[in-house]
C-alpha positions as CSV (number, residue, x, y, z in Angstrom):
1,X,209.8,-59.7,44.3
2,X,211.3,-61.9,41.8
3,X,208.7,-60.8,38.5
4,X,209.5,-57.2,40.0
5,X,213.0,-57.5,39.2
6,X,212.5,-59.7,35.9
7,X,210.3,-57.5,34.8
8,X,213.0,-54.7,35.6
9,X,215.2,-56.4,33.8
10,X,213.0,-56.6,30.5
11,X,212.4,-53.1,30.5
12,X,216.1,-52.3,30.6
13,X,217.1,-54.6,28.1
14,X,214.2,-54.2,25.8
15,X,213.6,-57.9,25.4
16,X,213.4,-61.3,27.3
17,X,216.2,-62.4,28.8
18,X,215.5,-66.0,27.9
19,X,214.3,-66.1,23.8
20,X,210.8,-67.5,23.4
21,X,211.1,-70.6,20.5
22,X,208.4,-70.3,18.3
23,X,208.0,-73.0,15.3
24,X,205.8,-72.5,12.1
25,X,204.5,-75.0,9.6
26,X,204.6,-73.5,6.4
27,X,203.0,-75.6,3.0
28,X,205.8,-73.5,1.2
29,X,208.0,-70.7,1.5
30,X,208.7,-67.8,-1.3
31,X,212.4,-67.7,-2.1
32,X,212.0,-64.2,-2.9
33,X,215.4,-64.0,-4.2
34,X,215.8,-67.0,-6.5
35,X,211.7,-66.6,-7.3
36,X,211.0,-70.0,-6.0
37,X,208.8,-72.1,-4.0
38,X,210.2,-74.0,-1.4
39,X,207.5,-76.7,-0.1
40,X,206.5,-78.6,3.4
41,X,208.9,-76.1,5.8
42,X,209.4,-76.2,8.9
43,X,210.8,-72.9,10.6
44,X,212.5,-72.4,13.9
45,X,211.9,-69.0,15.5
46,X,214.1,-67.8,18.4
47,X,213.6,-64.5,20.2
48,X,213.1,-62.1,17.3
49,X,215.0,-64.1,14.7
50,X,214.5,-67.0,12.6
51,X,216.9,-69.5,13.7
52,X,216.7,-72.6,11.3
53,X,214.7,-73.5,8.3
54,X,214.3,-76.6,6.3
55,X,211.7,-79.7,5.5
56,X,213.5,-82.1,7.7
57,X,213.7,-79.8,10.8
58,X,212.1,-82.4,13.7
59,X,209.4,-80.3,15.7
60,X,209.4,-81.4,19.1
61,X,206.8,-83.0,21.8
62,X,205.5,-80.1,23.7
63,X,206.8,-77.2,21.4
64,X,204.9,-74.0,20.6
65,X,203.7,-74.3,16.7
66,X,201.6,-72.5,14.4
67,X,200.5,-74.4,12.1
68,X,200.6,-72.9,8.4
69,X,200.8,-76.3,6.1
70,X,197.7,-75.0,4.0
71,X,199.4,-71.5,3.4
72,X,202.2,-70.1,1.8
73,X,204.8,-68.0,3.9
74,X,207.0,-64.6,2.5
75,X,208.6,-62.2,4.1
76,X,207.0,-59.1,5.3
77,X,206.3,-56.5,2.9
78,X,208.2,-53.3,2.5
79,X,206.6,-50.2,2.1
80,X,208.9,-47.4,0.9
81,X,207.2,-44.2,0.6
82,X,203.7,-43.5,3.2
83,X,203.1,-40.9,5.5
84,X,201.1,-42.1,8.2
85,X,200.1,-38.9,10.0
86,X,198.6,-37.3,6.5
87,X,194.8,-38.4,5.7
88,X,193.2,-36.0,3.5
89,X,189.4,-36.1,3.3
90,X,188.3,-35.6,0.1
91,X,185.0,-34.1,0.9
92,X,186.3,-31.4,3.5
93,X,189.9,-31.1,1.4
94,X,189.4,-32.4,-2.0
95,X,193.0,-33.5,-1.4
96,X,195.1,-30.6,-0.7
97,X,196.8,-31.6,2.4
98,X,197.4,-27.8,3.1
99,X,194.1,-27.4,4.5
100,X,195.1,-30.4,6.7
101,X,198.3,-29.0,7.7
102,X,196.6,-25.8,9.2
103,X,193.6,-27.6,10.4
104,X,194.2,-30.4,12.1
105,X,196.8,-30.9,15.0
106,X,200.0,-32.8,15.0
107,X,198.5,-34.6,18.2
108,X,195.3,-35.2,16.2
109,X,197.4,-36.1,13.2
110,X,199.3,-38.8,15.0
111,X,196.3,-40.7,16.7
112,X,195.0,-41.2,12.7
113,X,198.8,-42.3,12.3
114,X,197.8,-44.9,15.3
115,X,194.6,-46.6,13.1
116,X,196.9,-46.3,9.8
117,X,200.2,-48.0,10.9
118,X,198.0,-51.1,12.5
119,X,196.5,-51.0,9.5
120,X,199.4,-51.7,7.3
121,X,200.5,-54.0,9.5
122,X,197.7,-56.0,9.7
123,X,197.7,-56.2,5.6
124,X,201.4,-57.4,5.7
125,X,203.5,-54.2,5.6
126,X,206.3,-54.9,8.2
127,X,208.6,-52.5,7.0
128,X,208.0,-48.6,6.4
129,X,209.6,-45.6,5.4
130,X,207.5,-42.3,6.5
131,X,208.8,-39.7,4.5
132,X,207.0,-37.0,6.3
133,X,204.0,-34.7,6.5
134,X,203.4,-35.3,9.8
135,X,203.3,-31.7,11.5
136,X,205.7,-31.2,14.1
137,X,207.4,-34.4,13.9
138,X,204.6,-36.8,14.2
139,X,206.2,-39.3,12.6
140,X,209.3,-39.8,15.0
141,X,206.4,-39.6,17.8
142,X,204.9,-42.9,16.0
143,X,208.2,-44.6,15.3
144,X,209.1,-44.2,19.2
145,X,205.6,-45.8,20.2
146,X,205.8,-48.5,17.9
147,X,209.4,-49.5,19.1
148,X,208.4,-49.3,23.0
149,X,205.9,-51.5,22.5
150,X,202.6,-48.7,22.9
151,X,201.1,-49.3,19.3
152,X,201.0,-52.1,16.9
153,X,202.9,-51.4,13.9
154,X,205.9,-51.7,10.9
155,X,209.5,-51.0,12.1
156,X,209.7,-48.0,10.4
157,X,212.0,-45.1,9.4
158,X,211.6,-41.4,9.2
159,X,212.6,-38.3,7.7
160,X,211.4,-35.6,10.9
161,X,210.2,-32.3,8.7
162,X,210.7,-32.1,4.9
163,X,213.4,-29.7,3.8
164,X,212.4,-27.5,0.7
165,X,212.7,-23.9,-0.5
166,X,210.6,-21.5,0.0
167,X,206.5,-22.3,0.3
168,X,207.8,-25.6,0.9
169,X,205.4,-27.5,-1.5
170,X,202.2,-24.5,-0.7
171,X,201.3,-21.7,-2.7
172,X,201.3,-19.3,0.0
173,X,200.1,-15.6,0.4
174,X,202.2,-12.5,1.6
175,X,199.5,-12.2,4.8
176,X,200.9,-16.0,6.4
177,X,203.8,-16.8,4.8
178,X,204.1,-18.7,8.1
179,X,201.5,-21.6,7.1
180,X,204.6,-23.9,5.8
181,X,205.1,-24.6,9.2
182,X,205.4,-27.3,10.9
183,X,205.3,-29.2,7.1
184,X,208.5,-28.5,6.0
185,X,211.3,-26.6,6.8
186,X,212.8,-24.4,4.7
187,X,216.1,-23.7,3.2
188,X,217.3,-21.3,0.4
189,X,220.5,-21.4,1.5
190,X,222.9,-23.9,2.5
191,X,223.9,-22.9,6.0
192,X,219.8,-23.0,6.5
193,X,220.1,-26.2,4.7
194,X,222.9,-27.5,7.0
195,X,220.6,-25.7,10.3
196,X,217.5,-28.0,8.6
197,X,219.4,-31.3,8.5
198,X,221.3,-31.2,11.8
199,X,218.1,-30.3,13.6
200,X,216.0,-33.2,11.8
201,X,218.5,-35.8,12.6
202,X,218.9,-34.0,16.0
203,X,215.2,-34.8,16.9
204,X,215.9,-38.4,15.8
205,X,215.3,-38.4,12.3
206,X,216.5,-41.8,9.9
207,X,216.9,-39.7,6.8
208,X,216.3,-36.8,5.2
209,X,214.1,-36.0,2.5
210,X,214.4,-32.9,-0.1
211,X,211.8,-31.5,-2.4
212,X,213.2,-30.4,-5.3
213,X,211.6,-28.9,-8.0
214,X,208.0,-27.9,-7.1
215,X,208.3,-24.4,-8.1
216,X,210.3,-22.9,-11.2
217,X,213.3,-22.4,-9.0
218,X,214.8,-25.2,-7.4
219,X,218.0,-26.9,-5.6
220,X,220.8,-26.9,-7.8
221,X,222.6,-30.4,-8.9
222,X,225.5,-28.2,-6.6
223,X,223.2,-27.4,-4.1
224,X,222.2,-31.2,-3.9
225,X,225.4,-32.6,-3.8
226,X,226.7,-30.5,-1.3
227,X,223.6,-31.9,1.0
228,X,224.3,-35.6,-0.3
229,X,227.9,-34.7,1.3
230,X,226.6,-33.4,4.7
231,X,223.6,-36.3,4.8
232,X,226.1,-38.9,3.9
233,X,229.0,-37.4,7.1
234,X,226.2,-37.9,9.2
235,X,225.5,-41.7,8.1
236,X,222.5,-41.8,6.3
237,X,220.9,-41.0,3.3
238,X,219.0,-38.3,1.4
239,X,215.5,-39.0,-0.1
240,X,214.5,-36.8,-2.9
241,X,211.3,-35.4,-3.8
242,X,211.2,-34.9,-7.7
243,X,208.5,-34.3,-10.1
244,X,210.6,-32.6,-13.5
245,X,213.4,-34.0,-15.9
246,X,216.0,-31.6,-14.9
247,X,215.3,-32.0,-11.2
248,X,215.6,-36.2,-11.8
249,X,219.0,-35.4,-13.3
250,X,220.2,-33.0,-10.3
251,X,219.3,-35.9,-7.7
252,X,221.0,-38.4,-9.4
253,X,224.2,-36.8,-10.6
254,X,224.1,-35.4,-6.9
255,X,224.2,-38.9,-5.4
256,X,220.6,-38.8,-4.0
257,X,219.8,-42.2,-2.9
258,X,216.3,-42.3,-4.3
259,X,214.1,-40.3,-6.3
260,X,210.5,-40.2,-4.9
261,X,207.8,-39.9,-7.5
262,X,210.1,-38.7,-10.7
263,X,207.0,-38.6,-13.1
264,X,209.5,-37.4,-15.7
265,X,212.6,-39.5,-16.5
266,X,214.7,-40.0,-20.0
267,X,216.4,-42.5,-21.1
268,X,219.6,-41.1,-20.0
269,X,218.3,-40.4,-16.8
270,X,217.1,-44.0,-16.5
271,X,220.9,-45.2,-17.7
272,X,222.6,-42.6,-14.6
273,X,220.3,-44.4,-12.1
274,X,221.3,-47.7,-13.2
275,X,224.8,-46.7,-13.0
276,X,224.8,-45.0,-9.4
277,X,221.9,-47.6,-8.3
278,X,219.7,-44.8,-7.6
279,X,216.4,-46.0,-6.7
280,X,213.1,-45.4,-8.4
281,X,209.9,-45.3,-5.4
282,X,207.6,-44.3,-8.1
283,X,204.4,-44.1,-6.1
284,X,202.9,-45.7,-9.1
285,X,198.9,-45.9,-8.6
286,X,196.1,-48.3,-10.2
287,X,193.8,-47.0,-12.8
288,X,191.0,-46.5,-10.9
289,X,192.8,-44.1,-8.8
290,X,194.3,-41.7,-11.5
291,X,191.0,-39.6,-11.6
292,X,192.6,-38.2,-7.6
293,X,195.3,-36.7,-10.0
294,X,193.2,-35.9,-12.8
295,X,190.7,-33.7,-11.5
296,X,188.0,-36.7,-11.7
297,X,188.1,-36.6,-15.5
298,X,187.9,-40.0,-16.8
299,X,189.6,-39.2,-20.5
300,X,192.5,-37.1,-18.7
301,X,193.0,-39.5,-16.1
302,X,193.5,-42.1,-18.4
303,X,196.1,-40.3,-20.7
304,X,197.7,-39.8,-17.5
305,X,198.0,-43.4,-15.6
306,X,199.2,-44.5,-19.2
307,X,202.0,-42.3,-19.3
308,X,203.2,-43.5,-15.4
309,X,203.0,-47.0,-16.5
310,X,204.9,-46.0,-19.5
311,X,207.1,-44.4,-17.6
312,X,207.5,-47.6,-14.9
313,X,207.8,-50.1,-17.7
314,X,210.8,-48.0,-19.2
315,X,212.4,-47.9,-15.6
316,X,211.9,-51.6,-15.4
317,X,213.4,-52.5,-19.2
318,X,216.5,-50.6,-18.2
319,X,217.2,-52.4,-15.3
320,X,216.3,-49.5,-12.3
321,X,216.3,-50.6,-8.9
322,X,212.6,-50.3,-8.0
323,X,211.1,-50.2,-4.5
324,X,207.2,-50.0,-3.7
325,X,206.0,-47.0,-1.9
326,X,202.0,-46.2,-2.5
327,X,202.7,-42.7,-0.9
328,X,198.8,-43.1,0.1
329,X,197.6,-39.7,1.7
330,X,193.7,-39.6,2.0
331,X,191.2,-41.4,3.4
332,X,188.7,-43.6,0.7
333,X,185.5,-44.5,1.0
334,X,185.9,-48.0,1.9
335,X,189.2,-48.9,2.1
336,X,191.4,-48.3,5.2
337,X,195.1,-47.3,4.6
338,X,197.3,-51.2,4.3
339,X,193.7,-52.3,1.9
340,X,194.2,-49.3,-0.3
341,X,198.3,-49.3,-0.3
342,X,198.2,-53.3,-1.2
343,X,196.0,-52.5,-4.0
344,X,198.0,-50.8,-5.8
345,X,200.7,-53.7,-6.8
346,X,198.4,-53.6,-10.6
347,X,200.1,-51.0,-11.3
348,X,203.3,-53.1,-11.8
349,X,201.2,-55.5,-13.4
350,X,200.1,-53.1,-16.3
351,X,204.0,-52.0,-16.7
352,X,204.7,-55.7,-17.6
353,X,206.4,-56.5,-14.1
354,X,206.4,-60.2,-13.7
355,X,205.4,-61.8,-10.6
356,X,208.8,-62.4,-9.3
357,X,210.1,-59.2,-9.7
358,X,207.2,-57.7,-8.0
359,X,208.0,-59.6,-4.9
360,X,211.7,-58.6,-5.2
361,X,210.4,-55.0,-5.5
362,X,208.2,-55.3,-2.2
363,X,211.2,-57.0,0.0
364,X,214.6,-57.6,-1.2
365,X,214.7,-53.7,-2.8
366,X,213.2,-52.2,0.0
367,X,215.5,-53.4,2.2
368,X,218.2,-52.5,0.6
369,X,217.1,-49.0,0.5
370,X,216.5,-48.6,3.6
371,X,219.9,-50.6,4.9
372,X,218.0,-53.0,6.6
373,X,219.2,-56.2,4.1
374,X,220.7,-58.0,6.6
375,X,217.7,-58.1,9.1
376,X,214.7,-57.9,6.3
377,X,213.7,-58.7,2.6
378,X,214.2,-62.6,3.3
379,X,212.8,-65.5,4.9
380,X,216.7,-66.4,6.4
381,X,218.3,-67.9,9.0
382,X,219.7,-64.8,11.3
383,X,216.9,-62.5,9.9
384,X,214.4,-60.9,11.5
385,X,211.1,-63.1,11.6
386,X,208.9,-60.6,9.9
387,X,206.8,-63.3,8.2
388,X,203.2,-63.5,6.1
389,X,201.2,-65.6,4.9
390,X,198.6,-66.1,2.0
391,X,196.6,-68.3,0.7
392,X,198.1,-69.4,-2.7
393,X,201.5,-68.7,-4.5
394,X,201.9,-65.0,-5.0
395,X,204.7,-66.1,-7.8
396,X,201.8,-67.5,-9.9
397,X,199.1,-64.8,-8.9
398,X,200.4,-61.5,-7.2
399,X,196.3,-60.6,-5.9
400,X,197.0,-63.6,-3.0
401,X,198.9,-60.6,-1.4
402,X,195.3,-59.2,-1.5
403,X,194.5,-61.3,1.0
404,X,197.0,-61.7,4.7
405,X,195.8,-64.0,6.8
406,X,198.6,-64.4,8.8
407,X,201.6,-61.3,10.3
408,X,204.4,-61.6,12.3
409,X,206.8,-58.8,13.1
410,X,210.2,-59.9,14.7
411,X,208.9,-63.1,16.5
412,X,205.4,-61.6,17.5
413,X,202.2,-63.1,15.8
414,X,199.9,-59.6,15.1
415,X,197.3,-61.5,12.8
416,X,196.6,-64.6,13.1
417,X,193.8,-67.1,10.8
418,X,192.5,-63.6,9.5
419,X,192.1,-61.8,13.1
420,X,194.2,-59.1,14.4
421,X,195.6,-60.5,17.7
422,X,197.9,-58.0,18.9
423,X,197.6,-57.2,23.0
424,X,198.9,-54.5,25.2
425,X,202.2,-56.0,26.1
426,X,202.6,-56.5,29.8
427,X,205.8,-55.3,30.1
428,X,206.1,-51.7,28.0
429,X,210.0,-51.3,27.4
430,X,211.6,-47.9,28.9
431,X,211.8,-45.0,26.6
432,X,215.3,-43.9,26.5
C-alpha cells in the first residue's frame, strides 16, 4: 500500500519526493563561458540540478559516483534548428520532403521521430528546437512523450505547423491545392495569420515559425511586425524562415528573434542583427554535404558551400549572435540523425570559428535563444545537470565532440562508458 501511494505521489508531482544525490568525477570541466578548463572536479548532483561544484568538494563513504577523472565534462549541446519527424530518403524522394508529406503518416512520421530524438541524445544533444515539418503536429506529440517519461530524448521546443503563404513551401497544382496540409498552415492575410498563431500555440506550441520569402511574393516587413506584436502578447517568440536579402531585412527590422537559414545577408543586414541581437541558425553544412543542395555536382557544390562559409565568417566578424542548428532532414547512408548533425561543427571551422566560440555557439547561444539560460548552456550550480563528456579537450580540438561517451539530461545518466543505458522508467508521470 505504501509504494502504491508513493508512487501516486510521483506521478502527480512529476518527480521524487526526496532528490536522488548523484556525484561525478570529472578530470576537467569546460567553462564554456570564460573558454576555460577547470581540472580534478568534483560535482554534486541533487534531483535534476547540479548542486555544488569545485576540486575540494569531499565525496562521501557510501555515496553514489560516476567516476569521470579520465574525461572531460561540458554541458549538453544545443541544437537549434532539427525537425525530428522529417527523414527524406534519397532514393524514394531525392530530398523533396513533399513526397514525404503526402506519403507517409504523421503517426508513421513520429515513430522515426522516436529513433532520431534518442539519437541526438545519445550524441550529446540535450537541448532542441523542432521547428516543424512534422504533419499534423508530430512534434508536440514527441515533446509530450519525451517529458512524461515514454521516450528517451532532448528537452525540446516546438513550433506545431509552419505558418506561410500560399503553397506553403510546395509548388502545388490547381487539381490538390490541398497537399500543403498538414505541413504548414497558411496565411495571406493577417486575421488568417492571427487564426494560424492562436491555434498553434492553442495545441501547445513553444513558438512560432514563419516562412518568408519562398516564392516572389512574400510577408511584408509590416506584415511581420504586426505578427512579432501578436507572437510577442502571447509570450514567446517568432522564428523566421528566410532564404533572400530583402526577406532577411523584413525579419529583422520586424523584430523576428531569429532568422533560420538567411543564405543571403549584407553587411547592413549583418549590422541590424547585431543591433536588435537577432540570431543567425544558419544551418551551415560540411563540404561533403553541399552536393544534397547542389544537384550532386561536385564543381557547383563547391562554389556553393564556399559562399555559406563566406557568408558565416562575415556573420561571425561582425559580431552576430550565432546558434547551431544542422536542420538535418534525410536519412544517410550510414549515419543516423545525432552522428550526422554533430558532424557538421566543420563548418564553423572552415568560417575561421575558433574553438571557444564554437562551444559558446552550441550552449551558451542556444540557450539564450530559446530562454532557457537560466537552466541550460552551463555547467552551474542551480542549473539543470544536462552534462557530457569526451574524451579530450574540445577547446584544443572541437572533433572530441565527435565522440560522447558519456549523457546526462537533468540528473539521469542516458549513456554511459559509450552504451546507451536509458530504461523504461518505472513510474511514467501523468499526462496532464
Amino acid at each position: 500500500m505504501k509504494r502504491l501511494l508513493l508512487a501516486l505521489l510521483i506521478s502527480v508531482v512529476g518527480q521524487p519526493l526526496f532528490a536522488q544525490t548523484t556525484w561525478i568525477r570529472a578530470g576537467g570541466v569546460v567553462d564554456v563561458e570564460a573558454g576555460s578548463l577547470l581540472e580534478n572536479q568534483v560535482i554534486r548532483i541533487e534531483g535534476e540540478r547540479i548542486a555544488a561544484m569545485g576540486a575540494d568538494l569531499r565525496i562521501p563513504a557510501g555515496a553514489d559516483v560516476i567516476d569521470l577523472s579520465d574525461a572531460i565534462i561540458l554541458p549538453g549541446l544545443i541544437e537549434a534548428h532539427t525537425h525530428l519527424a522529417l527523414s527524406t530518403q534519397e532514393r524514394r524522394d531525392f530530398g523533396r520532403f513533399f513526397i514525404t508529406n503526402v506519403i507517409e503518416t504523421t503517426g508513421y512520421r513520429a515513430i522515426q521521430g522516436v529513433t532520431n530524438a534518442r539519437s541526438l541524445l545519445e550524441h550529446g544533444f540535450t537541448s532542441i528546437r523542432d521547428l516543424g515539418n512534422s504533419g499534423n503536429y508530430g512534434d508536440l506529440d514527441l515533446k509530450h512523450a519525451i517529458e512524461h517519461g515514454w521516450i528517451p530524448g532532448p528537452d525540446m521546443q516546438t513550433v506545431g505547423r509552419i505558418i506561410a503563404p500560399f503553397g506553403g513551401q510546395f509548388q502545388l497544382q490547381p487539381e490538390h491545392p490541398e497537399l500543403v496540409a498538414p505541413e504548414y498552415l497558411v496565411a495571406d492575410t493577417r486575421d488568417e495569420m492571427r487564426k494560424a498563431i492562436h491555434q498553434n500555440l492553442h495545441y501547445g506550441a513553444d513558438l512560432i515559425k514563419i516562412v518568408v520569402d519562398d516564392f516572389a511574393y512574400q510577408y511584408t516587413e509590416e506584415d511581420l511586425a504586426w505578427a512579432v506584436d501578436e507572437i510577442t502578447r502571447a509570450g514567446t517568440k517568432l522564428a523566421t524562415h528566410v532564404t533572400t536579402y530583402e526577406g532577411a531585412k523584413h525579419a529583422v527590422r520586424a523584430g523576428a528573434a531569429s532568422l533560420e537559414h538567411a543564405w543571403e545577408l549584407d553587411d547592413e543586414t549583418l549590422q541590424m542583427m547585431v543591433e536588435k541581437g537577432t540570431f543567425l541558425v544558419g544551418t551551415d553544412f560540411p563540404s561533403y554535404y553541399a552536393g544534397y543542395f547542389a544537384g550532386y555536382d561536385d564543381t557547383l557544390a563547391q562554389q556553393l558551400y564556399d559562399k555559406r562559409i563566406a557568408r558565416l565568417r562575415r556573420a561571425y566578424e561582425a559580431g552576430v549572435k550565432i546558434a547551431f542548428g544542422a536542420d538535418v532532414t534525410d536519412q544517410k547512408d550510414g549515419y543516423t540523425r545525432g552522428s550526422l548533425t554533430i558532424s557538421f561543427i566543420s563548418s564553423f571551422a572552415d568560417a575561421g570559428i575558433t574553438p571557444e566560440d564554437l562551444l559558446r555557439i552550441m550552449t551558451i547561444n542556444g540557450a539564450e535563444l530559446m530562454d532557457w539560460e537560466n537552466d541550460k548552456g552551463t555547467v552551474e550550480v542551480g542549473k539543470h545537470a544536462d552534462l557530457i563528456a569526451v574524451s579530450s579537450n574540445p577547446l584544443e580540438n572541437p572533433d572530441a565532440l565527435l565522440d560522447v561517451s558519456f549523457v546526462m539530461k537533468r540528473g539521469a545518466v542516458y549513456k554511459q562508458d559509450g552504451r546507451f543505458v536509458w530504461e523504461v522508467p518505472a513510474v511514467i508521470e501523468a499526462t496532464e
